[in-house]
SEGUFI-761329 format. One record per residue: residue in one letter; z, x, y of N, C-alpha, C, O in turn. Coordinates in pm, whole numbers, plus 50000, padded with zeros to 5 digits. Layout:
N
R|A|Z|X|Y|Z|X|Y|Z|X|Y|Z|X|Y
...
***
This chain:
311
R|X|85084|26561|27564|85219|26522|27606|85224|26515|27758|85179|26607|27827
R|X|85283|26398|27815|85298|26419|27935|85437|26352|27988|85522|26298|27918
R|X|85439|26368|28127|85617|26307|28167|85663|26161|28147|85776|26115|28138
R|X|85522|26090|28141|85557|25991|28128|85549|25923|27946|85549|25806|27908
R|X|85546|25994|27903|85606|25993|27753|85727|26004|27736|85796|25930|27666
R|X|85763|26099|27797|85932|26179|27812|86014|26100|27841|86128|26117|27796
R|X|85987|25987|27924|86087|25899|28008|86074|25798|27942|86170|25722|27931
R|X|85931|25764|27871|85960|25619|27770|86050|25673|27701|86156|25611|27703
R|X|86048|25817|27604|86131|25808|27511|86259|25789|27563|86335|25725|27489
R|X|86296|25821|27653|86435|25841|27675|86489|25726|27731|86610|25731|27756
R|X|86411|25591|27762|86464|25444|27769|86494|25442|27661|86610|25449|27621
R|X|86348|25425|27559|86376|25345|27444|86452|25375|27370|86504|25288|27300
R|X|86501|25564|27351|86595|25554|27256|86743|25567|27320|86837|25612|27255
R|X|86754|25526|27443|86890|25467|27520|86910|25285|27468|87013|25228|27433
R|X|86784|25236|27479|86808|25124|27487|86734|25044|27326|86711|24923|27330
R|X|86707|25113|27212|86698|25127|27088|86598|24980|27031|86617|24916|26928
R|X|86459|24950|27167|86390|24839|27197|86258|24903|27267|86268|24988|27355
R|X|86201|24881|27245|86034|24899|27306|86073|24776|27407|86076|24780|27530
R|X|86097|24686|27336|86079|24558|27453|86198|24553|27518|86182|24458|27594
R|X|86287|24586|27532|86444|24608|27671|86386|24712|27729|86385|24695|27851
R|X|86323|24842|27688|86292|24910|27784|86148|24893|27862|86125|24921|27980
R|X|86059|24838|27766|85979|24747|27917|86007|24614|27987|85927|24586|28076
R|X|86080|24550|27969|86167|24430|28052|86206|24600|28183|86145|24628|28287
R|X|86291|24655|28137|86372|24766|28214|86268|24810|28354|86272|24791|28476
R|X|86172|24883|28251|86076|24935|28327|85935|24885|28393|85836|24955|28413
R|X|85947|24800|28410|85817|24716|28441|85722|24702|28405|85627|24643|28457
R|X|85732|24780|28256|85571|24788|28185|85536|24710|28041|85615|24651|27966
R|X|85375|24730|28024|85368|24629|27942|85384|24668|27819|85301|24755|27791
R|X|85471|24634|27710|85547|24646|27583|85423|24727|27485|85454|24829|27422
R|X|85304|24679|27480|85179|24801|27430|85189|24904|27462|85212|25000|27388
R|X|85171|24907|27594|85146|25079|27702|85285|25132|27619|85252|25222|27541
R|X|85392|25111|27615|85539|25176|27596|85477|25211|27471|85457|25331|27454
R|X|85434|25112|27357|85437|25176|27268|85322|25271|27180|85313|25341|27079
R|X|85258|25231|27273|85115|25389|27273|85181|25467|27303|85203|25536|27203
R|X|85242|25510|27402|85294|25627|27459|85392|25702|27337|85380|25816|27292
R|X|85498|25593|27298|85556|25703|27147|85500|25719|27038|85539|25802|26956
R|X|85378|25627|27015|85288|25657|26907|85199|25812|26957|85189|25901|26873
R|X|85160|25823|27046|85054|25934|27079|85197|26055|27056|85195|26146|26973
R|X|85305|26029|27147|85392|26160|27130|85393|26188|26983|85360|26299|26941
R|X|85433|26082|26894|85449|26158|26777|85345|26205|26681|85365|26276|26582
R|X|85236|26158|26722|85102|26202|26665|85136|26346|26706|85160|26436|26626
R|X|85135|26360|26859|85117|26530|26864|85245|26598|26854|85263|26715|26885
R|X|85323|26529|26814|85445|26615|26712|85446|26644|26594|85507|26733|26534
R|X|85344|26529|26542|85337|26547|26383|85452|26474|26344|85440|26470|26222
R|X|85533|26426|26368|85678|26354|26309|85717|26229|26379|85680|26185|26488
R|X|85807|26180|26283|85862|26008|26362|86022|26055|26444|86110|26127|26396
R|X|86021|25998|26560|86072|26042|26653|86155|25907|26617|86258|25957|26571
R|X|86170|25797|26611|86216|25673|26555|86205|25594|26421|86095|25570|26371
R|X|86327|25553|26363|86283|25518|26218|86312|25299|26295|86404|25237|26349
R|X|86196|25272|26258|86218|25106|26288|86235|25046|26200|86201|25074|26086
R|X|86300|24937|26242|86378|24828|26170|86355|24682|26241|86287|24663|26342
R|X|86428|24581|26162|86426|24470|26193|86502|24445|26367|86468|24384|26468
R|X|86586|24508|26337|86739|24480|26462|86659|24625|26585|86701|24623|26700
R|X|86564|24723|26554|86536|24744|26669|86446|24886|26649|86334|24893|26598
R|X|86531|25001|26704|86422|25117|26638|86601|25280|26683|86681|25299|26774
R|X|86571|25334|26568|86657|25428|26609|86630|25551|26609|86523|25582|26557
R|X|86712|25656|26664|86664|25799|26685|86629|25863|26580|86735|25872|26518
R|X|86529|25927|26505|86561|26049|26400|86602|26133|26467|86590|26150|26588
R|X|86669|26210|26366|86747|26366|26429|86603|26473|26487|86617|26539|26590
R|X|86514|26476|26433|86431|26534|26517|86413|26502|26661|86388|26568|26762
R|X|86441|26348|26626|86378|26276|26803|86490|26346|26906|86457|26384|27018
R|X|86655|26360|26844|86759|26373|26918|86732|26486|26966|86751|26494|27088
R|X|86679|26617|26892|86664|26731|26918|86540|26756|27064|86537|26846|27148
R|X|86459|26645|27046|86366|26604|27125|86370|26582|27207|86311|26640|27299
R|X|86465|26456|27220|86548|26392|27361|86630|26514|27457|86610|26524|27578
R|X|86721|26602|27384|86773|26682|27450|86638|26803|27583|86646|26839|27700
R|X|86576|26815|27513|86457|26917|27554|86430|26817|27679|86446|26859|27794
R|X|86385|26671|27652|86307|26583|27766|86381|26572|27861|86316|26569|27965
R|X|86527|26562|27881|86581|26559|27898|86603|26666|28033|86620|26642|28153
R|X|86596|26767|27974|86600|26891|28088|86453|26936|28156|86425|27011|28249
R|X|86372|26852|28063|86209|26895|28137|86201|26810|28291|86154|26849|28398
R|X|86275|26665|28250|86284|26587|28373|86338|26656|28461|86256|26694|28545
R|X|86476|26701|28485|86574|26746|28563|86493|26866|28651|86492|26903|28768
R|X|86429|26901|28536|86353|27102|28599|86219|27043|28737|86193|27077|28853
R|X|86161|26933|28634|86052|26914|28757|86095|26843|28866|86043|26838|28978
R|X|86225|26772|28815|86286|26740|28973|86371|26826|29078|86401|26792|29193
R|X|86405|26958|29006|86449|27087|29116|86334|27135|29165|86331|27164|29284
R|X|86199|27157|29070|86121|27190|29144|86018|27155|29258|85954|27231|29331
R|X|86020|27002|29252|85963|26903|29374|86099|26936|29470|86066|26985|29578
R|X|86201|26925|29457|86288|26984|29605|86321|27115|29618|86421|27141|29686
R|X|86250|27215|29561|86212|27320|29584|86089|27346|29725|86076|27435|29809
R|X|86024|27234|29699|85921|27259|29769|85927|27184|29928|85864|27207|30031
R|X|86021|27098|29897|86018|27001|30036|86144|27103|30144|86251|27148|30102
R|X|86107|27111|30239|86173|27177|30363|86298|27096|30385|86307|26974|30403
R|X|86411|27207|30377|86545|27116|30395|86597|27105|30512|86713|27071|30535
R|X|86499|27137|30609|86602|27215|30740|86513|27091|30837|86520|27097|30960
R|X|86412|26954|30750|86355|26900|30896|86504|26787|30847|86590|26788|30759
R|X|86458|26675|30995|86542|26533|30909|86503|26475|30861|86381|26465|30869
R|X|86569|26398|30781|86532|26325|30669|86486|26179|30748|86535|26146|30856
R|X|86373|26092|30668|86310|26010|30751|86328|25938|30588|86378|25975|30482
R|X|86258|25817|30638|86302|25698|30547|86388|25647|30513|86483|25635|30591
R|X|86396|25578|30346|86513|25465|30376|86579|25497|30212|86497|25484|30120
R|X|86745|25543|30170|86750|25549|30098|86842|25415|30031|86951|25379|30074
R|X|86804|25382|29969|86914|25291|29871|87054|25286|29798|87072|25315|29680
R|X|87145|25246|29883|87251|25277|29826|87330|25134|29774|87370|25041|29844
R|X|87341|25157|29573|87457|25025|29544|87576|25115|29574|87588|25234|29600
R|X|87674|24995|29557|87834|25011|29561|87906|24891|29489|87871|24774|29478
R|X|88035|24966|29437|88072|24838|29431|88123|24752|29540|88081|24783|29652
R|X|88237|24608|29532|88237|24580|29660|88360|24661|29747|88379|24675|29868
R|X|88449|24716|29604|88577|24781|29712|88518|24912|29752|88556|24955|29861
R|X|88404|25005|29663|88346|25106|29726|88316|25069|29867|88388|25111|29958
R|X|88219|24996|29890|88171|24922|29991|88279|24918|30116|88256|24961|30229
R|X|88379|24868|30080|88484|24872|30198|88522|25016|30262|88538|25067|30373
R|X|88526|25044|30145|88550|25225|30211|88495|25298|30230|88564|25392|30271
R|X|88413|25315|30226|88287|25423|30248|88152|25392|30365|88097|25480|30431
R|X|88113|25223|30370|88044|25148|30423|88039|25255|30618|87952|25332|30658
R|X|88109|25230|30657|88145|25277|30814|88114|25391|30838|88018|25406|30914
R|X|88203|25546|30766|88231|25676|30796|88057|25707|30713|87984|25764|30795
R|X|87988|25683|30581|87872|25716|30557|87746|25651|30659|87635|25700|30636
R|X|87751|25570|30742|87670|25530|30847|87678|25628|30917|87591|25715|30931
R|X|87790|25623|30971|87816|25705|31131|87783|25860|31121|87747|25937|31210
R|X|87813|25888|30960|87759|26025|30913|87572|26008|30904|87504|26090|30964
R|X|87548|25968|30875|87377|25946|30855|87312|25980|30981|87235|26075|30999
R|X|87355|25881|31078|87327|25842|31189|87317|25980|31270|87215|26023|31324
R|X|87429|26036|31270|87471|26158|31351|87396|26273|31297|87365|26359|31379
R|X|87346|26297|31129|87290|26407|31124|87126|26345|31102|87043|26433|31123
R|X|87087|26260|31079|86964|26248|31057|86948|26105|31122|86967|25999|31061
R|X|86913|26115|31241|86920|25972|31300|86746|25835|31240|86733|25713|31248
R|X|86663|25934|31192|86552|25866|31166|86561|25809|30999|86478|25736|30945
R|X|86663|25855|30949|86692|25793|30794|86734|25659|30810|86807|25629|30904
R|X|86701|25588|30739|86785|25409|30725|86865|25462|30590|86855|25576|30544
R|X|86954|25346|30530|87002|25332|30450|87025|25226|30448|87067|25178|30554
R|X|87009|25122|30310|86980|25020|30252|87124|25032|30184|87150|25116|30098
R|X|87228|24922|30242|87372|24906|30169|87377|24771|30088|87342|24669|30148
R|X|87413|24762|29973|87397|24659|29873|87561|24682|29809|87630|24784|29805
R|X|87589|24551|29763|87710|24563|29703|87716|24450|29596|87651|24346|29613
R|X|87793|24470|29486|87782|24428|29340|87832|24476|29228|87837|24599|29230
R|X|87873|24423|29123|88007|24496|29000|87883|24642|28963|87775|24690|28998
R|X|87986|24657|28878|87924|24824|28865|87826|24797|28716|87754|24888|28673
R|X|87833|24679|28655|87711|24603|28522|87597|24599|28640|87531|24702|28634
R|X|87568|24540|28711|87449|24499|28802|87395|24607|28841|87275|24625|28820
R|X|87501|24740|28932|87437|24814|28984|87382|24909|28928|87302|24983|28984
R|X|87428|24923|28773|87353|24990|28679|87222|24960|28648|87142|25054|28650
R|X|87172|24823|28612|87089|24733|28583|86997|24783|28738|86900|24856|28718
R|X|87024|24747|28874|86969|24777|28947|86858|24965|28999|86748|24987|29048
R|X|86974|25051|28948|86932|25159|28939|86818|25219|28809|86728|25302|28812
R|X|86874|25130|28696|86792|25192|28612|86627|25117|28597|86526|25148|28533
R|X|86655|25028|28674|86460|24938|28707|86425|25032|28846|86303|25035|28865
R|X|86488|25094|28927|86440|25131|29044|86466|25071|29144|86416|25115|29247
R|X|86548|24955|29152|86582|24884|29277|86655|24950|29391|86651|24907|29507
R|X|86729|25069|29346|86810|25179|29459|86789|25278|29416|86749|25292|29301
R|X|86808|25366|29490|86837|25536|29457|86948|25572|29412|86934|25648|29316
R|X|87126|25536|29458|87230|25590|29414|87251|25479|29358|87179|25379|29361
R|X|87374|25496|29294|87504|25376|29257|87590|25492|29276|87577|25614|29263
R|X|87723|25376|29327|87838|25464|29309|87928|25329|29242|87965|25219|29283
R|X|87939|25412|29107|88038|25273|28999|88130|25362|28954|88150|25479|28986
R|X|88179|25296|28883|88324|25296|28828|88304|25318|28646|88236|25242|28577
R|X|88383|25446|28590|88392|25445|28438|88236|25411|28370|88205|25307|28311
R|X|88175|25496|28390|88016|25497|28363|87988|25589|28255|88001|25704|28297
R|X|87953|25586|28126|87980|25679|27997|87793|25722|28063|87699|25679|28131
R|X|87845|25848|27973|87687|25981|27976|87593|25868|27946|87619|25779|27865
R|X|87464|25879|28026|87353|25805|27994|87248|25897|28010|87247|25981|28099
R|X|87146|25880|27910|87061|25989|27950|86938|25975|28007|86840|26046|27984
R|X|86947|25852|28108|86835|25821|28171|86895|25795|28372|86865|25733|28475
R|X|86994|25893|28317|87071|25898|28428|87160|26021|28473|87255|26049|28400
R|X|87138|26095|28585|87241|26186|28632|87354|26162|28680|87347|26111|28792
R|X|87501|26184|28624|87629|26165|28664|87679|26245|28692|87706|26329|28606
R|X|87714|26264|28815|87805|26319|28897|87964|26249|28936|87990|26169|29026
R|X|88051|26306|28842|88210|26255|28824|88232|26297|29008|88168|26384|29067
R|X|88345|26204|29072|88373|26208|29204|88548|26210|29202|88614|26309|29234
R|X|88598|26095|29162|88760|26125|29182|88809|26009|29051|88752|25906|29015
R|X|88918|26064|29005|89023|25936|28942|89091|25824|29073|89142|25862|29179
R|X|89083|25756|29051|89135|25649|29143|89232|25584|29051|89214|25549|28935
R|X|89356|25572|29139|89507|25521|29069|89510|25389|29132|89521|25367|29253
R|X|89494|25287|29016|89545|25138|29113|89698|25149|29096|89774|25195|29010
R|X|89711|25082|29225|89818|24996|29315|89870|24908|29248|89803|24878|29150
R|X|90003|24828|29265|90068|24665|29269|90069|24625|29437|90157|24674|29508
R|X|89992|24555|29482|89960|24489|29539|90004|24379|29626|89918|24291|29616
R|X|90121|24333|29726|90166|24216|29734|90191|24181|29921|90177|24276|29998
R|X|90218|24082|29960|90221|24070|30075|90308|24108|30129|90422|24109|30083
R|X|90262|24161|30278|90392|24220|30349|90498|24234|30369|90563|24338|30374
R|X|90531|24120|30385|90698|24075|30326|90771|24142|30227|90887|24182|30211
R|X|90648|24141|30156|90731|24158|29975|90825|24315|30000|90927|24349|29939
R|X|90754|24388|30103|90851|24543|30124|90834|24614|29980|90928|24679|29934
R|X|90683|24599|29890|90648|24702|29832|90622|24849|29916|90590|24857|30035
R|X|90640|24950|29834|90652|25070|29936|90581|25165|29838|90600|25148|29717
R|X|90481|25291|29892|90411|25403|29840|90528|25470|29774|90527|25459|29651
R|X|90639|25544|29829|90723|25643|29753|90804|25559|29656|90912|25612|29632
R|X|90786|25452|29597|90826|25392|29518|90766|25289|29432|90729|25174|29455
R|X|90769|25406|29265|90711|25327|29189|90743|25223|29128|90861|25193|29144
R|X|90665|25135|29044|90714|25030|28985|90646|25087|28834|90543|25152|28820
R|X|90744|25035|28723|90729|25043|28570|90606|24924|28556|90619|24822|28623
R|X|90527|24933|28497|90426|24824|28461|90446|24722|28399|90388|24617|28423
R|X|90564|24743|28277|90583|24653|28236|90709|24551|28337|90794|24474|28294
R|X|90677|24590|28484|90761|24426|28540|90696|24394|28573|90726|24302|28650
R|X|90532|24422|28560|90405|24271|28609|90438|24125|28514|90418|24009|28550
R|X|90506|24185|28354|90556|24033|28308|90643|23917|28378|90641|23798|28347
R|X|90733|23990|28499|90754|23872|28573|90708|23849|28731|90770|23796|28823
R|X|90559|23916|28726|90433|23880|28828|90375|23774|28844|90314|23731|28746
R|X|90371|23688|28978|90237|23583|28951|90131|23647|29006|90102|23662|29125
R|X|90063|23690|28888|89936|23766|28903|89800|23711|28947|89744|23615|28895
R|X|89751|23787|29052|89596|23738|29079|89482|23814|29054|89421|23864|29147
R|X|89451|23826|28953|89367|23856|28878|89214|23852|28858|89173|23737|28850
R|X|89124|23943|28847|88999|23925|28774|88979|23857|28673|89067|23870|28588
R|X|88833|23737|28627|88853|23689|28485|88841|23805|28387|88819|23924|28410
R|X|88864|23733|28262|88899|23805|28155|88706|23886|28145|88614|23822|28197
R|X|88682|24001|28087|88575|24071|28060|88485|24132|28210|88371|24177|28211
R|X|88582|24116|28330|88534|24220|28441|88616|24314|28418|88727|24292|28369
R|X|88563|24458|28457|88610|24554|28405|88736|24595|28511|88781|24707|28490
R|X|88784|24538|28594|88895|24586|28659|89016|24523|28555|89132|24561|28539
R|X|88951|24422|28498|89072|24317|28433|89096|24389|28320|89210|24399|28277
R|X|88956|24467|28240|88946|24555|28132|89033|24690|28152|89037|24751|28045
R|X|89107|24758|28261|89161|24852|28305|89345|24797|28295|89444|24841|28237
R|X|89317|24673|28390|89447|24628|28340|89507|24586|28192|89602|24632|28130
R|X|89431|24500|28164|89498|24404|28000|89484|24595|27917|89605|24591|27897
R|X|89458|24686|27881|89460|24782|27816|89570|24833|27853|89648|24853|27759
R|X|89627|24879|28010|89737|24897|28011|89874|24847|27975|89983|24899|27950
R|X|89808|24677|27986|89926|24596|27903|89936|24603|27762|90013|24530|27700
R|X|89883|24662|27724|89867|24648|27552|89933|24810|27533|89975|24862|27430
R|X|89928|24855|27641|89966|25005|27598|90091|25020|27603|90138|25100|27522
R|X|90212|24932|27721|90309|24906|27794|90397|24766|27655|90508|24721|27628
R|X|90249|24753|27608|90382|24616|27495|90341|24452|27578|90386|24352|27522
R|X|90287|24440|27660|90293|24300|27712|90181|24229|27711|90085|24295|27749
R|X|90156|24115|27681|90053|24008|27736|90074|23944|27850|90155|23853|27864
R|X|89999|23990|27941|89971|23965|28045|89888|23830|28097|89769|23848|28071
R|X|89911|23690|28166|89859|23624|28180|89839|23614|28351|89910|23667|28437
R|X|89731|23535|28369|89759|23560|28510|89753|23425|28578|89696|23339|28510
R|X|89801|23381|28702|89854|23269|28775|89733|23224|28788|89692|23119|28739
R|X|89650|23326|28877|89466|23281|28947|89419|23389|28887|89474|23492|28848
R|X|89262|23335|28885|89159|23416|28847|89067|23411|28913|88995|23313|28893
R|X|89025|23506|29014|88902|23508|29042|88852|23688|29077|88923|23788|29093
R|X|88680|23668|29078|88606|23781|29042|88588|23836|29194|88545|23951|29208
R|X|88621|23751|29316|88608|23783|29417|88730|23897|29501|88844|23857|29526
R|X|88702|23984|29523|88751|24077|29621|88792|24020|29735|88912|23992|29729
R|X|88745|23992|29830|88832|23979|29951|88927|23780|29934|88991|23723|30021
R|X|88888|23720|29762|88959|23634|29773|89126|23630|29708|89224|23556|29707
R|X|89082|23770|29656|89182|23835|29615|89341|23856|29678|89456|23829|29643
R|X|89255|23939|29820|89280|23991|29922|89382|23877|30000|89502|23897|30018
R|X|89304|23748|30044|89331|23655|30108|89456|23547|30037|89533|23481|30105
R|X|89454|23550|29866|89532|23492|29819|89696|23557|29842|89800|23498|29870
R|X|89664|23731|29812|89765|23807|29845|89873|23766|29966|89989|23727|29979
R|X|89785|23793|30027|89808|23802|30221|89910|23663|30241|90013|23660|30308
R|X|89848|23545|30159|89927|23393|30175|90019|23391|30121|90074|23283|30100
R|X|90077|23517|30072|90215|23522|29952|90214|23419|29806|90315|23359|29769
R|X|90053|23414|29720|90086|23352|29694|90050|23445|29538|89981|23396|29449
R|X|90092|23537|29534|90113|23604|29435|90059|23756|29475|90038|23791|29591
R|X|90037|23846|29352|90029|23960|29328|89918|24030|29292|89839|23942|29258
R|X|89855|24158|29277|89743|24171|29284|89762|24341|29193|89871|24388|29161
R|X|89675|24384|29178|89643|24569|29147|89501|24554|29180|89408|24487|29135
R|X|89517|24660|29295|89379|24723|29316|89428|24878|29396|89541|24924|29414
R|X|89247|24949|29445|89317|25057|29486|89373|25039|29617|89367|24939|29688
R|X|89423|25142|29639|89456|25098|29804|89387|25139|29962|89413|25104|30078
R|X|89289|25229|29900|89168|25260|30004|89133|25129|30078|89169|25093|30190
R|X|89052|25067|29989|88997|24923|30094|89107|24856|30174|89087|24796|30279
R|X|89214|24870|30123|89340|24802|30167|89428|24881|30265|89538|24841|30303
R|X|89366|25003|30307|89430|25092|30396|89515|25060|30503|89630|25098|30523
R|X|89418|24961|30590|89427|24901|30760|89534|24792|30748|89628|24781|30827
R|X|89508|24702|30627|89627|24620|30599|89741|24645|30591|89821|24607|30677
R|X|89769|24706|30501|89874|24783|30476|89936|24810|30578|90037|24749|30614
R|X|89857|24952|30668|89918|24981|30766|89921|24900|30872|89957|24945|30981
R|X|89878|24744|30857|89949|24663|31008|90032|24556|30922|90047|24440|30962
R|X|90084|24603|30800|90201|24537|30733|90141|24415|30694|90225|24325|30705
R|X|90018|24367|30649|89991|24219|30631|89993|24247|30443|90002|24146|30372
R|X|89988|24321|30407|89964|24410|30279|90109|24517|30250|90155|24596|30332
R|X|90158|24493|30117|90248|24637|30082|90189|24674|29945|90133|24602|29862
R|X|90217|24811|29943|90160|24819|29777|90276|24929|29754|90345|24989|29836
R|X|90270|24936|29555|90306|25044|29531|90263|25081|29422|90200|25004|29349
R|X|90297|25244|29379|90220|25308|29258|90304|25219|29142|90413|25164|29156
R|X|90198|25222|28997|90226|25170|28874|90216|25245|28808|90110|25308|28812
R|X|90324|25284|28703|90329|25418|28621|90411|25336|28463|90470|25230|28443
R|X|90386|25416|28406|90432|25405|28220|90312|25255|28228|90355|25159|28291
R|X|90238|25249|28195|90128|25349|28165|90081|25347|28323|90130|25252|28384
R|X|89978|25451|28417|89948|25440|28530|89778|25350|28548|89686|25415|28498
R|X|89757|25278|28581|89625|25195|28575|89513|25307|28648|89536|25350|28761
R|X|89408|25343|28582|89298|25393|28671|89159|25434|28634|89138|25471|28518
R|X|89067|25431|28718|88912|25418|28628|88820|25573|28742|88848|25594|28860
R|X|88744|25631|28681|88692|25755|28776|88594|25654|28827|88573|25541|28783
R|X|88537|25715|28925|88440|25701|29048|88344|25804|28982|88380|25917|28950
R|X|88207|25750|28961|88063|25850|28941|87979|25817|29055|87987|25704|29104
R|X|87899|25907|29104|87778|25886|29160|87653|25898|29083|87630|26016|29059
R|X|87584|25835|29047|87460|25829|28955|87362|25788|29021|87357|25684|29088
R|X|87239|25907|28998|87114|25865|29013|86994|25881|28890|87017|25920|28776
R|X|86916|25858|28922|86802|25846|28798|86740|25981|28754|86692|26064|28832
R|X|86749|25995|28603|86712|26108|28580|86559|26142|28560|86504|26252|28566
R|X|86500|26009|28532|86338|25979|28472|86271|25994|28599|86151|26013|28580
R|X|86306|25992|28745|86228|25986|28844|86273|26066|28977|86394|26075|29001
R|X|86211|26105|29034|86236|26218|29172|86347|26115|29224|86357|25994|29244
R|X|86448|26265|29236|86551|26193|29349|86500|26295|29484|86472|26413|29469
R|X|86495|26216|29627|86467|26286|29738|86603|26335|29795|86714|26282|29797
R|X|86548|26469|29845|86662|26536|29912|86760|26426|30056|86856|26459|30125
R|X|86694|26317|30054|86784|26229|30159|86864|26137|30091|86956|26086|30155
R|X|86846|26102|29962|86906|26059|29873|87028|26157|29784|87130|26114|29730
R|X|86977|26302|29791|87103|26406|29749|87215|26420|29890|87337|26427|29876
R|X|87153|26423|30006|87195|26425|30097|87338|26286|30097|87444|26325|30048
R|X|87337|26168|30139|87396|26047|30094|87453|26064|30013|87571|26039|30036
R|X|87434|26098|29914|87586|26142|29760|87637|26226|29765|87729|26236|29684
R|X|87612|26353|29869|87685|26462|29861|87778|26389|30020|87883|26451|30039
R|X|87759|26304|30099|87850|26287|30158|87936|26120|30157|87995|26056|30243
R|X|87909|26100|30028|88013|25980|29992|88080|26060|29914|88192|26016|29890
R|X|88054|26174|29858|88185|26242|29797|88276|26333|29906|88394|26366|29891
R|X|88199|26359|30006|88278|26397|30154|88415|26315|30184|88533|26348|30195
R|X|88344|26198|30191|88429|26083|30242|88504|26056|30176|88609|26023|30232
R|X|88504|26053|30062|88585|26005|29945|88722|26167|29939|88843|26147|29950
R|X|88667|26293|29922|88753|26423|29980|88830|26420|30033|88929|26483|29996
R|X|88832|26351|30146|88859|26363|30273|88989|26251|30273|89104|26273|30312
R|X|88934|26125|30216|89032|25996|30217|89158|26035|30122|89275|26004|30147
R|X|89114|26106|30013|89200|26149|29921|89279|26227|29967|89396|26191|29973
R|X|89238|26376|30020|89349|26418|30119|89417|26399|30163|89514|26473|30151
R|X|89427|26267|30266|89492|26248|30377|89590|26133|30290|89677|26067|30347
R|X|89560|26120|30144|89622|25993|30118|89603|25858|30124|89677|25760|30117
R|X|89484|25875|30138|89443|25691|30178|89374|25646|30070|89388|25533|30024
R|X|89286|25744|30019|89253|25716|29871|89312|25800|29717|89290|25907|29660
R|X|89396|25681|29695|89486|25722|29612|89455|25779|29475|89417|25693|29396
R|X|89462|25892|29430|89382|26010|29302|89373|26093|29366|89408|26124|29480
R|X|89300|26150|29255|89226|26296|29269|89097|26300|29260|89043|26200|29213
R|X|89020|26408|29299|88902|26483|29285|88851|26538|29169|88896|26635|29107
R|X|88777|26487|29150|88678|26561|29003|88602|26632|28989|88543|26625|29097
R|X|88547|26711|28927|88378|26796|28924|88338|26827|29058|88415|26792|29148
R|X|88224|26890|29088|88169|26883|29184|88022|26835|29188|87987|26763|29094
R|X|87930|26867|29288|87828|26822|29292|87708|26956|29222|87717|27078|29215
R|X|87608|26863|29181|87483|26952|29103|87382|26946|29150|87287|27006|29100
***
């Protein structure tokens, strides 16, 4: 038995495919499946019962998975057991985001890097929170920080804050923070909207279904700052959070206000990979986008609360 058995299993029976989890993992669809053939030889038992449509867990395997599971995690406390925490951190860590993460965090996590470990780079990428999953779990970055991310077990999640969206509208409009709006008066909104099956749009249309309304929207697009720009021209309405939208706001080109019965909102995770060493400059970087994120929340600029802490 070795680790790299441990981590096939725990693609393949995430992703219930020999062949999605070597597409995933860069390897060749044989090697994957020697590797669970030899494990279960020296288990003596089938760790997967296969089928036409793919291959699924036996309850032994689950019992299995749980164990691999924590064998990964242990040898990755114990490789940063060993590395010295007190030099600076050198190299380059990878960070996705989404794109409104990106707006907010992008600046104050530089200037933080910079100031305590000036020889670290950081690699900033931005993209929906489907991609940056996809990106993290081949190895293309070290963190993601996404949005409404269910337990994966080829992945460490660290919950960060609930984030409350906003109604959204141009300055003029004299939307205001200490004053909420009922959700159900987005029915007489011209809404600018995400298309239908991005998950911000998936946050909204649920609240409309919860509130009684079908919700249609004026424009559709997947873009963020065109969002932003349609807003700004008065030419309709928007929900997002109001972090990225802070500076606007406060030079009045932007008003927002809270949406309640039902309230719209999705948590913030930081996730990194559980199958492979995370470096202490990479724990470093997630323990201070949840700084930043603390901190914004405090003061009110990022609208929610705080979740869990860090592991």
């Amino acid at each position: 038995m070795d680790i790299n058995q441990l981590k096939t299993l725990i693609h393949v029976a995430e992703l219930g495919s020999v062949s999605k989890a070597s597409e995933r993992l860069g390897i060749a669809q044989p090697a994957l499946s020697r590797q669970i053939r030899l494990l279960e030889q020296e288990l003596g038992t089938y760790l997967f019962e296969r089928h036409g449509r793919g291959m699924d867990v036996t309850e032994i395997g689950r019992e299995v998975l749980d164990h691999a599971t924590r064998i990964l995690a242990e040898i990755d406390a114990i490789r940063n057991l060993a590395l010295d925490r007190r030099v600076s951190y050198r190299g380059t860590v990878s960070v996705g985001t989404t794109p409104t993460v990106a707006e907010i965090v992008t600046v104050p996590l530089v200037q933080t890097i910079r100031q305590a470990h000036p020889h670290l780079n950081v690699r900033l990428s931005a993209a929906f929170s489907g991609h940056m999953l996809n990106f993290l779990q081949r190895g293309e970055i070290d963190i993601a920080v996404i949005y409404n991310l269910p337990a994966i077990r080829s992945l460490k999640i660290d919950p960060v804050l609930v984030e409350n969206l906003l109604l959204v509208g141009a300055g003029e409009r004299g939307l205001r923070l200490d004053r909420a709006i009922p959700f159900s008066d987005l029915a007489q909104e011209r809404l600018i909207l995400p298309s239908v099956g991005h998950r911000l749009r998936d946050i909204i249309d649920d609240c409309a279904r919860q509130a009684g309304l079908d919700l249609s929207s004026a424009i559709e697009t997947d873009s963020f700052q065109s969002m932003i720009n349609l807003v700004r021209a008065g030419l309709g309405s928007t929900v997002l959070p109001l972090a990225p939208l802070y500076s606007l706001v406060e030079r009045g080109e932007l008003s927002v206000s809270p949406l309640v019965d039902p309230t719209p909102s999705r948590k913030l995770v930081i996730a990194y990979p559980a199958d492979r060493p995370v470096s202490l400059a990479a724990r470093f970087v997630g323990d201070t986008i949840r700084e930043i994120a603390a901190d914004l929340v405090a003061r009110n600029i990022w609208v929610g609360h705080m979740i869990g802490h860090p592991k």
